[in-house]
PDB file of N, CA, C and O in Angstrom:
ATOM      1  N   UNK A   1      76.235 109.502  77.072  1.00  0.00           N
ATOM      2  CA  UNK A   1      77.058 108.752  77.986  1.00  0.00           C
ATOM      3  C   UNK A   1      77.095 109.454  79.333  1.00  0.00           C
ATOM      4  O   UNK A   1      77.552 110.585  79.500  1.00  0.00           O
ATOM      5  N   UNK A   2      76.463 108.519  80.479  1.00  0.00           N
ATOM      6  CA  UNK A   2      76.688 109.435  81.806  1.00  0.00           C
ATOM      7  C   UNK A   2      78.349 108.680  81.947  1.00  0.00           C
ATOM      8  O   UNK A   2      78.809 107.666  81.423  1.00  0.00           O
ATOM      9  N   UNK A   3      79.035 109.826  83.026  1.00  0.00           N
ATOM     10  CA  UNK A   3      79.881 109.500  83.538  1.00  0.00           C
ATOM     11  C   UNK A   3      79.298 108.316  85.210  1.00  0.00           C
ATOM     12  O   UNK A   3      78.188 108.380  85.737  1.00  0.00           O
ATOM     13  N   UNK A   4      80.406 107.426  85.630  1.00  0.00           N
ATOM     14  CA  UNK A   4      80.113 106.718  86.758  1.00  0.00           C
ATOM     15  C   UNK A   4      80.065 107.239  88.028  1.00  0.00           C
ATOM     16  O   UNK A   4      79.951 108.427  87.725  1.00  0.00           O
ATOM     17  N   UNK A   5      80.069 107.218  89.382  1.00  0.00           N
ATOM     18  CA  UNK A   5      80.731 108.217  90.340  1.00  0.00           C
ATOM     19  C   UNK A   5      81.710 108.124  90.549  1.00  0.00           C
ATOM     20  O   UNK A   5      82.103 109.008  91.310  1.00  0.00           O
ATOM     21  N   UNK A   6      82.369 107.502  90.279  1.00  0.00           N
ATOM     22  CA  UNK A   6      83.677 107.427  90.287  1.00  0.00           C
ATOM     23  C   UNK A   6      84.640 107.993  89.922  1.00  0.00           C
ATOM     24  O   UNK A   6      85.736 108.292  90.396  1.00  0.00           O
ATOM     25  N   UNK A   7      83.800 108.192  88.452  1.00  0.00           N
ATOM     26  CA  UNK A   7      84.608 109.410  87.549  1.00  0.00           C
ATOM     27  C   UNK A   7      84.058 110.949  87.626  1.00  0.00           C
ATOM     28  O   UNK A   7      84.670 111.977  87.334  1.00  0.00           O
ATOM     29  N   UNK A   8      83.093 110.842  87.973  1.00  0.00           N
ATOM     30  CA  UNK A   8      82.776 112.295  88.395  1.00  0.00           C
ATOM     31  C   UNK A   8      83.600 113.000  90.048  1.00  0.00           C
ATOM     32  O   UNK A   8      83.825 114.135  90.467  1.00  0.00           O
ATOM     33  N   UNK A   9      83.825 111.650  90.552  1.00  0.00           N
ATOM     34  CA  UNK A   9      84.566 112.239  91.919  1.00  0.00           C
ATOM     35  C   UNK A   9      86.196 112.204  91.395  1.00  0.00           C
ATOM     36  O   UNK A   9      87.026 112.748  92.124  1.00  0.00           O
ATOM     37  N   UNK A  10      86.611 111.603  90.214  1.00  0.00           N
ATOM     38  CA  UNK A  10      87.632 111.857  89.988  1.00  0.00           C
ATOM     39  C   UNK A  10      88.192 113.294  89.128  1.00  0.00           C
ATOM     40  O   UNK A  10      89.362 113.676  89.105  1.00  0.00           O
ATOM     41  N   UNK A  11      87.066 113.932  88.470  1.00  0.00           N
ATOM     42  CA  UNK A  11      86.984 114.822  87.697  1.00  0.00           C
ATOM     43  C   UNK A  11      87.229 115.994  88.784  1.00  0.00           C
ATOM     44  O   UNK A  11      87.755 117.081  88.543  1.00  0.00           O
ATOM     45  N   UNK A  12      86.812 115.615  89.840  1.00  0.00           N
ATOM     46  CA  UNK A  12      86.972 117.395  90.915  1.00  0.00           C
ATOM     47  C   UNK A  12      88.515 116.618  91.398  1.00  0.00           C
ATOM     48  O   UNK A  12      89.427 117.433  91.257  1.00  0.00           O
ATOM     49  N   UNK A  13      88.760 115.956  91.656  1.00  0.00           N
ATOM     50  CA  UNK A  13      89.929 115.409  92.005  1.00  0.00           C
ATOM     51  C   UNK A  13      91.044 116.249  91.250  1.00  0.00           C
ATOM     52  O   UNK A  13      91.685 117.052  91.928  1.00  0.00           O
ATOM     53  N   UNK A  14      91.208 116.176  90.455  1.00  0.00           N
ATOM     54  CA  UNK A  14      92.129 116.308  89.053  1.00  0.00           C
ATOM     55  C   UNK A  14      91.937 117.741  88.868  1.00  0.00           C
ATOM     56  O   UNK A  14      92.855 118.506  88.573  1.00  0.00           O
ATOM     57  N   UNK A  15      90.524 118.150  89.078  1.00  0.00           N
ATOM     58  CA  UNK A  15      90.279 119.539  88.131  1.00  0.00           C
ATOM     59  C   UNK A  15      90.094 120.408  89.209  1.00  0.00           C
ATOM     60  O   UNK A  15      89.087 119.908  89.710  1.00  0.00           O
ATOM     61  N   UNK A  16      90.475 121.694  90.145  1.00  0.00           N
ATOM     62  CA  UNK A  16      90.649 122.718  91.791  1.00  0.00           C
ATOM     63  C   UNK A  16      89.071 123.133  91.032  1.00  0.00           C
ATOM     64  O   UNK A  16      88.090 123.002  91.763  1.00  0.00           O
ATOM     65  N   UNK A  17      88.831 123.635  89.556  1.00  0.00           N
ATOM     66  CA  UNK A  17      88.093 124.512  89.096  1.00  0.00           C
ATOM     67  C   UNK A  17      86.794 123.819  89.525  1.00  0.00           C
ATOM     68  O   UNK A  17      86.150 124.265  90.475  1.00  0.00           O
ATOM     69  N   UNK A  18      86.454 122.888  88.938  1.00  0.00           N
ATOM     70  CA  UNK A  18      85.583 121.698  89.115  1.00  0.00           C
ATOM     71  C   UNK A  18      84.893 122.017  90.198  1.00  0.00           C
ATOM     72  O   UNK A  18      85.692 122.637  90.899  1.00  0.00           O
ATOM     73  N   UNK A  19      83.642 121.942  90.869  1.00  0.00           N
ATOM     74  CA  UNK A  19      82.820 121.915  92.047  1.00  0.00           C
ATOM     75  C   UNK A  19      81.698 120.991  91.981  1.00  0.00           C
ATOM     76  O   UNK A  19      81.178 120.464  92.965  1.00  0.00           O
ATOM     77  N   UNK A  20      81.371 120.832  90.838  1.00  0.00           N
ATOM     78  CA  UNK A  20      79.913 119.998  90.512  1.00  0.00           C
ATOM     79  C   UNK A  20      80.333 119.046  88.952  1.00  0.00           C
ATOM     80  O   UNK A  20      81.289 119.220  88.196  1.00  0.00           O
ATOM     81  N   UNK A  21      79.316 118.125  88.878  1.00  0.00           N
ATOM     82  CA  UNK A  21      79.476 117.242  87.711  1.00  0.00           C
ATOM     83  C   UNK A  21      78.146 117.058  87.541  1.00  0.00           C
ATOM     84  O   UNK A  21      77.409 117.067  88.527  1.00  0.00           O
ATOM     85  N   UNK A  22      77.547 116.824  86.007  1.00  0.00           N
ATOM     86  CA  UNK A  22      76.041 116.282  86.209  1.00  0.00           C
ATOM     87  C   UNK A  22      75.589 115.893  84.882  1.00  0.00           C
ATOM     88  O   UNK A  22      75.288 116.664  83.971  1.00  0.00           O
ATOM     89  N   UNK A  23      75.567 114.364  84.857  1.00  0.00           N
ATOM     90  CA  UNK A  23      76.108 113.264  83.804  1.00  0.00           C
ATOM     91  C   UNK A  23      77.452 113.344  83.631  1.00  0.00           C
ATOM     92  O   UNK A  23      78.227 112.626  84.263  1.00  0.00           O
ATOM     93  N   UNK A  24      77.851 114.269  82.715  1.00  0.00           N
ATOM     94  CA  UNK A  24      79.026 113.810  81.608  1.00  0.00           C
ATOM     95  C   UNK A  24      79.391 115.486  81.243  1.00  0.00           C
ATOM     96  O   UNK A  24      80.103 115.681  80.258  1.00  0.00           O
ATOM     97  N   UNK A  25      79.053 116.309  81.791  1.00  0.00           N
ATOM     98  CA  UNK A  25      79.052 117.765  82.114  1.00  0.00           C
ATOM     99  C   UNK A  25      80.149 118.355  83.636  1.00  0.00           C
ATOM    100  O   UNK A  25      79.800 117.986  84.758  1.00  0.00           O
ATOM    101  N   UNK A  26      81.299 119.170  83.489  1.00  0.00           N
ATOM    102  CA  UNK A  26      81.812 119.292  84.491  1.00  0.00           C
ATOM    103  C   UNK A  26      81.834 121.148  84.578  1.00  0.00           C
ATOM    104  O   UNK A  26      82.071 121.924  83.652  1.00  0.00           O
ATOM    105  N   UNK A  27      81.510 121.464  85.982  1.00  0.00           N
ATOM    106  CA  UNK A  27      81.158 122.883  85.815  1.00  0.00           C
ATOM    107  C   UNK A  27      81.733 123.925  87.087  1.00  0.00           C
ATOM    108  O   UNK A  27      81.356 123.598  88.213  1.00  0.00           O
ATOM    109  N   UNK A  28      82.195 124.568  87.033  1.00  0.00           N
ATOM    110  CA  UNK A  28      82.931 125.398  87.820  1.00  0.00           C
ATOM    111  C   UNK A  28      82.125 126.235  88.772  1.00  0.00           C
ATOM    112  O   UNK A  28      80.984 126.325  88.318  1.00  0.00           O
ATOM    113  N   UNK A  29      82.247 126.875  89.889  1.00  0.00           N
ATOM    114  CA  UNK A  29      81.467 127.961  90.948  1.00  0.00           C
ATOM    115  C   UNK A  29      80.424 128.894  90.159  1.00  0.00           C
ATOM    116  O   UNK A  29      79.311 129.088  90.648  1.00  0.00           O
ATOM    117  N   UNK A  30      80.859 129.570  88.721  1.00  0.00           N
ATOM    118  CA  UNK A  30      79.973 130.011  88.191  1.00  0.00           C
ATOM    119  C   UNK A  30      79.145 129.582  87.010  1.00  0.00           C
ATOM    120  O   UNK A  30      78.820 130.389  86.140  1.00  0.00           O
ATOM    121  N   UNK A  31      78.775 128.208  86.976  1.00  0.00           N
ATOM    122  CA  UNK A  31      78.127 127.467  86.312  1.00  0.00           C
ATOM    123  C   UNK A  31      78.540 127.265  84.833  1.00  0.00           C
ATOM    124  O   UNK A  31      77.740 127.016  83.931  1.00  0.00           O
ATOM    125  N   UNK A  32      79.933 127.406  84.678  1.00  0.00           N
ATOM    126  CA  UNK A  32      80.275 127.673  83.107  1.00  0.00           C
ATOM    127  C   UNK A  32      80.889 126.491  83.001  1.00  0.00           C
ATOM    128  O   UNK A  32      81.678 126.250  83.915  1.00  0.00           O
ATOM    129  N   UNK A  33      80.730 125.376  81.862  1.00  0.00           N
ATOM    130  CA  UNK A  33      81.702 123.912  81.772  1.00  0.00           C
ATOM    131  C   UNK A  33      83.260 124.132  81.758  1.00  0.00           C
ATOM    132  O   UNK A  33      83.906 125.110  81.383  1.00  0.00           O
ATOM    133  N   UNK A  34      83.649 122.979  82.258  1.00  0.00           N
ATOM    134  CA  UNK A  34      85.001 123.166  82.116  1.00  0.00           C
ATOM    135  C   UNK A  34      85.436 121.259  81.524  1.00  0.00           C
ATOM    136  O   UNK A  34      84.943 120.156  81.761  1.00  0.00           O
ATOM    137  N   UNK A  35      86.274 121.627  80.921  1.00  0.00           N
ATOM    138  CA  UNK A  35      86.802 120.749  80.141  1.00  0.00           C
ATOM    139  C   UNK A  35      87.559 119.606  80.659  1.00  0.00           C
ATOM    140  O   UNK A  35      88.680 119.790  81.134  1.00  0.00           O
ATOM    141  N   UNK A  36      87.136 118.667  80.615  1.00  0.00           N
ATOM    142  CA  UNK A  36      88.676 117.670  81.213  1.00  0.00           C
ATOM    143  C   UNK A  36      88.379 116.261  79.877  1.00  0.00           C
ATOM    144  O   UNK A  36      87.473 116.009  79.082  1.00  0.00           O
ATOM    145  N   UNK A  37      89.894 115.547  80.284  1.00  0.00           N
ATOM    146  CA  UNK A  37      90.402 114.249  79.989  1.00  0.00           C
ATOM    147  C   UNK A  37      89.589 112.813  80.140  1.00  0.00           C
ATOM    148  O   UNK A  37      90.026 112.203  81.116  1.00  0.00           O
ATOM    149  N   UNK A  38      88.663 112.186  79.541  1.00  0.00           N
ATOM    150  CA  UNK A  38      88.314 111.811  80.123  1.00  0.00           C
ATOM    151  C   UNK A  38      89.133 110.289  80.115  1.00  0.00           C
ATOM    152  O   UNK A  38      88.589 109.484  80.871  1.00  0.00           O
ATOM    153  N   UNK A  39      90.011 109.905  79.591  1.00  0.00           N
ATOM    154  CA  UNK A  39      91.061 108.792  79.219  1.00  0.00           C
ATOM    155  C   UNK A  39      91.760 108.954  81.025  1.00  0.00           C
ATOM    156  O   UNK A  39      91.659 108.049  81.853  1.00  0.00           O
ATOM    157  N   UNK A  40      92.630 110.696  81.371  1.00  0.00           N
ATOM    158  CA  UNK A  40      93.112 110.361  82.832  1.00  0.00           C
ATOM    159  C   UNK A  40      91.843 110.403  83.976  1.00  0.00           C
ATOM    160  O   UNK A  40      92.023 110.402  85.194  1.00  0.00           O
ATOM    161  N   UNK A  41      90.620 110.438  83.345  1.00  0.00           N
ATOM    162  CA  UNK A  41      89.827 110.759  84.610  1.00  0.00           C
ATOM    163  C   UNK A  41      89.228 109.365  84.675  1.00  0.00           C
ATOM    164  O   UNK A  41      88.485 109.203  85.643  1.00  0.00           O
ATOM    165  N   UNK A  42      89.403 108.146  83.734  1.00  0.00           N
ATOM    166  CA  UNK A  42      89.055 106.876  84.168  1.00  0.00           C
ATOM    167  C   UNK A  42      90.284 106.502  84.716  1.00  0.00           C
ATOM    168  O   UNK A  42      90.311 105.829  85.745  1.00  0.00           O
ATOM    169  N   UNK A  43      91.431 106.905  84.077  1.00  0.00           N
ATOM    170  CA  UNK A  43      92.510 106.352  84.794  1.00  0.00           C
ATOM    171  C   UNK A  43      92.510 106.465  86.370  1.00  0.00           C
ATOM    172  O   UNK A  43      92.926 105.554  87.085  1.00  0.00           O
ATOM    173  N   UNK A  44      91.888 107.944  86.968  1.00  0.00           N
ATOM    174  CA  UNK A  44      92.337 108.411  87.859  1.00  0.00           C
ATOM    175  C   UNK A  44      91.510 107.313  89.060  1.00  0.00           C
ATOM    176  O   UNK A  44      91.863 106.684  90.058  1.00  0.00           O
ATOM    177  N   UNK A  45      90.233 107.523  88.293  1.00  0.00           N
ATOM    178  CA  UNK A  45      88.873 106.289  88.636  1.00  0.00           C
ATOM    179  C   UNK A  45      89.371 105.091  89.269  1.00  0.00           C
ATOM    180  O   UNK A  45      89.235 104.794  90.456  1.00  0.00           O
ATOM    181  N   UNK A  46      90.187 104.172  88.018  1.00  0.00           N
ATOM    182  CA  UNK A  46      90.473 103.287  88.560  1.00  0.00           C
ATOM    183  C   UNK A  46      91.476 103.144  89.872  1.00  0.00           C
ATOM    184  O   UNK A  46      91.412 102.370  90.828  1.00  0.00           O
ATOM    185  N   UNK A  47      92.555 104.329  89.507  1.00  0.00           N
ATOM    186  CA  UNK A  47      93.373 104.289  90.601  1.00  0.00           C
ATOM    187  C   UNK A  47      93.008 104.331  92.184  1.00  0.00           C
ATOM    188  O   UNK A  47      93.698 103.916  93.115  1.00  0.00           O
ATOM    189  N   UNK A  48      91.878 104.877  92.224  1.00  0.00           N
ATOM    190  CA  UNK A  48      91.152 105.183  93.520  1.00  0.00           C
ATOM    191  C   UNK A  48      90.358 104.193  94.115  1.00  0.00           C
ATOM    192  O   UNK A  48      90.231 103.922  95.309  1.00  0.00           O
ATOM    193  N   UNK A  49      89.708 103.562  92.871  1.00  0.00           N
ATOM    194  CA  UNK A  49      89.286 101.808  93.166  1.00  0.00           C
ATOM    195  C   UNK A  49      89.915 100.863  93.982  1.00  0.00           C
ATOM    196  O   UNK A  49      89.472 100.255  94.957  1.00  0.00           O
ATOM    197  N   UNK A  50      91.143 100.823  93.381  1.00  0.00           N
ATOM    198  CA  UNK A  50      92.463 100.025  93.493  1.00  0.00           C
ATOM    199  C   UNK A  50      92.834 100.429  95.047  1.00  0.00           C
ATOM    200  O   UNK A  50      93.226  99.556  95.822  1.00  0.00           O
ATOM    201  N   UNK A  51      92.705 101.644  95.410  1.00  0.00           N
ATOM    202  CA  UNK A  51      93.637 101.952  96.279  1.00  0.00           C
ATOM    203  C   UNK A  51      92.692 101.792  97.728  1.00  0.00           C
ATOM    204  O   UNK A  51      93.306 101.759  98.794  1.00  0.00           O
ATOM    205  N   UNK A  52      91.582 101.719  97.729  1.00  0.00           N
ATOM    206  CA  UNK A  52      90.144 101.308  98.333  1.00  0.00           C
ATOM    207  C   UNK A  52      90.458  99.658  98.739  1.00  0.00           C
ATOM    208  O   UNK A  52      90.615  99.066  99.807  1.00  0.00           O
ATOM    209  N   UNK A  53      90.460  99.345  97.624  1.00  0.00           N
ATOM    210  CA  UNK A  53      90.941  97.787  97.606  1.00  0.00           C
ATOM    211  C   UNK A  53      92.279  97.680  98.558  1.00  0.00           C
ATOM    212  O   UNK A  53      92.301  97.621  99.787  1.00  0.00           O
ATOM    213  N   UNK A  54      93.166  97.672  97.826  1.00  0.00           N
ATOM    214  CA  UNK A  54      94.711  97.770  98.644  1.00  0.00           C
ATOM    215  C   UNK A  54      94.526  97.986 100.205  1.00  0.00           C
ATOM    216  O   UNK A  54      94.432  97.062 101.013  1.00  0.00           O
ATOM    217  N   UNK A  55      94.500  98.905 100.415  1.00  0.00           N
ATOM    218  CA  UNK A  55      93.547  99.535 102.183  1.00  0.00           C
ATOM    219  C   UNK A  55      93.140  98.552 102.622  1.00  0.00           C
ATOM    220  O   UNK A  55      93.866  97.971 103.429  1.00  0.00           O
ATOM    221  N   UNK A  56      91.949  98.017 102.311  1.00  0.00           N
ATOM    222  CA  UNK A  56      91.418  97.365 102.907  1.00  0.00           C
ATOM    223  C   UNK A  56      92.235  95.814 102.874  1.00  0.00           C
ATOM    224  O   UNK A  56      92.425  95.356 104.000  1.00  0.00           O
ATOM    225  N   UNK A  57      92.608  95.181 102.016  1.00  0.00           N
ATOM    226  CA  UNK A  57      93.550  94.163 101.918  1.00  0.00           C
ATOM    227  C   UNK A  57      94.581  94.378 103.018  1.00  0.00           C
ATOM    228  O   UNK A  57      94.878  93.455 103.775  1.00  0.00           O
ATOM    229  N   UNK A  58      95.199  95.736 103.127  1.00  0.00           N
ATOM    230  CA  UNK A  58      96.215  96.065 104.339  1.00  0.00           C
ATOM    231  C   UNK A  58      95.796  95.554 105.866  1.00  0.00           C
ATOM    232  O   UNK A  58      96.274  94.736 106.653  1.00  0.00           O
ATOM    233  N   UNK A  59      94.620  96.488 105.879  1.00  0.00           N
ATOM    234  CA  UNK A  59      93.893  96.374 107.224  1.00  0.00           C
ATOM    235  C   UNK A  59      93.808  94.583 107.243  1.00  0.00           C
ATOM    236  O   UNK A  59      94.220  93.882 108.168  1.00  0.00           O
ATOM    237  N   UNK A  60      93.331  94.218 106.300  1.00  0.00           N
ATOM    238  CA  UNK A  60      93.015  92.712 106.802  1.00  0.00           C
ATOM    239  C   UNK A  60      94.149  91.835 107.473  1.00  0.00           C
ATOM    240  O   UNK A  60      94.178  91.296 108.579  1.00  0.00           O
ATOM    241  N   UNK A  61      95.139  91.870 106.371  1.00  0.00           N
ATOM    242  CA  UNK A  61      96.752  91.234 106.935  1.00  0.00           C
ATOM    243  C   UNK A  61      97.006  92.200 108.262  1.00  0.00           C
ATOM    244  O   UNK A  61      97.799  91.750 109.090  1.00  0.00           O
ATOM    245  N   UNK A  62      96.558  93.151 108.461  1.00  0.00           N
ATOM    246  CA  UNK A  62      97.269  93.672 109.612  1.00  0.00           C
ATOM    247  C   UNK A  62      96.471  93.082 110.919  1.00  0.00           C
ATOM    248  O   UNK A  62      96.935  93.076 112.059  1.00  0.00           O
ATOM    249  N   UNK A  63      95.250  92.614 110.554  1.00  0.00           N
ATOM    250  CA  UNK A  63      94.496  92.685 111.772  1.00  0.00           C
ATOM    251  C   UNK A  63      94.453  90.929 111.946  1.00  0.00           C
ATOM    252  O   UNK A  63      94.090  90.568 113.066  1.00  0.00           O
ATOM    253  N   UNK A  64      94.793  89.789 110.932  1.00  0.00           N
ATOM    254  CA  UNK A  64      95.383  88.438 110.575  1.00  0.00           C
ATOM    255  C   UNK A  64      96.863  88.698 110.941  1.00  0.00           C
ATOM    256  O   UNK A  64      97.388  87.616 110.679  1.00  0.00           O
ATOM    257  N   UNK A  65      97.596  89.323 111.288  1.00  0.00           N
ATOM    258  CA  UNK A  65      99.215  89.565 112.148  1.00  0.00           C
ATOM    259  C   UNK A  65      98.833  89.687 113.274  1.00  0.00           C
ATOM    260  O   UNK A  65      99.326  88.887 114.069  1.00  0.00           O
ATOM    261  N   UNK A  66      98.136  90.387 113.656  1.00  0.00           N
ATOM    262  CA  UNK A  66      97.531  90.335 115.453  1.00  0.00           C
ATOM    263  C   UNK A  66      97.350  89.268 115.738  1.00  0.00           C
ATOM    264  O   UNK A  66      97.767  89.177 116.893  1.00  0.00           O
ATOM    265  N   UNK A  67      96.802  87.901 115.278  1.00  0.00           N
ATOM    266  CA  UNK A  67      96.579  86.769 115.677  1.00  0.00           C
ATOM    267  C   UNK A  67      95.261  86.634 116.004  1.00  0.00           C
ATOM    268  O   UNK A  67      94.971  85.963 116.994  1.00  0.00           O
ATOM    269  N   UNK A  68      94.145  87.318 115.138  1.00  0.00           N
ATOM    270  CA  UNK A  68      92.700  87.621 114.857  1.00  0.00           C
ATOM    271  C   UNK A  68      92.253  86.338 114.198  1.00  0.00           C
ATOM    272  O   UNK A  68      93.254  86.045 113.544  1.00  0.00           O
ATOM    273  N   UNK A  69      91.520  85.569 114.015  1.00  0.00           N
ATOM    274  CA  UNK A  69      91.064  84.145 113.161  1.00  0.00           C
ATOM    275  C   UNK A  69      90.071  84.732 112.230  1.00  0.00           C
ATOM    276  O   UNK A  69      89.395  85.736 112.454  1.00  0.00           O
ATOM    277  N   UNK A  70      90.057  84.105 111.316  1.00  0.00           N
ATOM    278  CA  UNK A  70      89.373  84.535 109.829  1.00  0.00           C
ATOM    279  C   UNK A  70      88.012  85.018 110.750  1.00  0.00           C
ATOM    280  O   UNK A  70      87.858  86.231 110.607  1.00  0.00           O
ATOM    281  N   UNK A  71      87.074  84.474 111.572  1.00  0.00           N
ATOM    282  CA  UNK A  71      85.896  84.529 111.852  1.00  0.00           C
ATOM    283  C   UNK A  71      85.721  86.179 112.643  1.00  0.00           C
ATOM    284  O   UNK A  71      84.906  87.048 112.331  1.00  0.00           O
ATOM    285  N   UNK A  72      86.743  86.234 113.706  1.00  0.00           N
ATOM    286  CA  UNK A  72      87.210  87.705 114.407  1.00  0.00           C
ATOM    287  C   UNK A  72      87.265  88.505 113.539  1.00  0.00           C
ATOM    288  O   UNK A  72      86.334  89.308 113.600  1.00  0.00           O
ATOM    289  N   UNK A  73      88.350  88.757 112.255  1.00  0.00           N
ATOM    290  CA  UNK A  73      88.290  89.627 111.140  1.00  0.00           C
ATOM    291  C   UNK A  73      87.249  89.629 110.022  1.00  0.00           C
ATOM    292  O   UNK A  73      87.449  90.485 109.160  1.00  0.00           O
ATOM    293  N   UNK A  74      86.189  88.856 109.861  1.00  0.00           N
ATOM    294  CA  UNK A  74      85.170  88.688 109.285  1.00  0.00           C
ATOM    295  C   UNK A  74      83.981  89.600 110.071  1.00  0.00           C
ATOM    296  O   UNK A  74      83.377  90.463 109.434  1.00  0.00           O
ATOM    297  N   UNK A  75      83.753  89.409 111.168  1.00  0.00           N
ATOM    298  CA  UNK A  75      82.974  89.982 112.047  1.00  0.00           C
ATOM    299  C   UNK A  75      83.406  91.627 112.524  1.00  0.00           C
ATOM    300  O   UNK A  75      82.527  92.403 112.897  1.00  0.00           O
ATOM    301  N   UNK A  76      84.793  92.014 112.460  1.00  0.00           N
ATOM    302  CA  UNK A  76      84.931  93.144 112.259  1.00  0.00           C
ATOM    303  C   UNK A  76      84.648  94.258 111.508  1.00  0.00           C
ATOM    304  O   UNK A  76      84.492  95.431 111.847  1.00  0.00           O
ATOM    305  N   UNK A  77      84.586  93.464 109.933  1.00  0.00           N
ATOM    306  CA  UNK A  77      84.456  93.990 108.913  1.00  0.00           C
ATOM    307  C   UNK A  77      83.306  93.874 108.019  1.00  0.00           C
ATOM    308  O   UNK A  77      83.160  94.252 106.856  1.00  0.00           O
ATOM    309  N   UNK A  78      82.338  93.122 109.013  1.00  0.00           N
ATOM    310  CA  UNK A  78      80.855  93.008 108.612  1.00  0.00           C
ATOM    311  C   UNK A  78      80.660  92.046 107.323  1.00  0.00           C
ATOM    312  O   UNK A  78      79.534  91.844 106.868  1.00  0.00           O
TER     313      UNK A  78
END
């Protein structure tokens, strides 16, 4: 099982020790594994998804409150 990037960027997230990931392997400054969760490190995954999402949902209503037309905020945001 590889891990996603998501969860490998959540694994240094969670873990100070953590520096590198590679698959489903998490490994510290001196190349020795270190152990994690992997139940909170999808959790953590998704949370970061979500919050990517949210953001950007923000920015949109914020920049549709300016009085921007769907086509202006479409073209902003490529």
């Amino acid at each position: 099982m590889n891990l996603t990037t998501q969860q490998q960027h959540a694994i240094i997230k969670l873990n100070a020790k953590v520096v590198t990931v590679h698959e489903n392997i998490a490994y510290d400054a001196n190349g020795n594994e270190v152990a994690y969760d992997l139940q909170a490190v999808t959790a953590q995954a998704q949370a970061d998804a979500q919050a990517v999402i949210d953001t950007k949902a923000s920015a949109l209503a914020k920049l549709a409150a300016l009085g921007l037309t769907q086509d202006e905020v479409k073209s902003l945001i490529g």
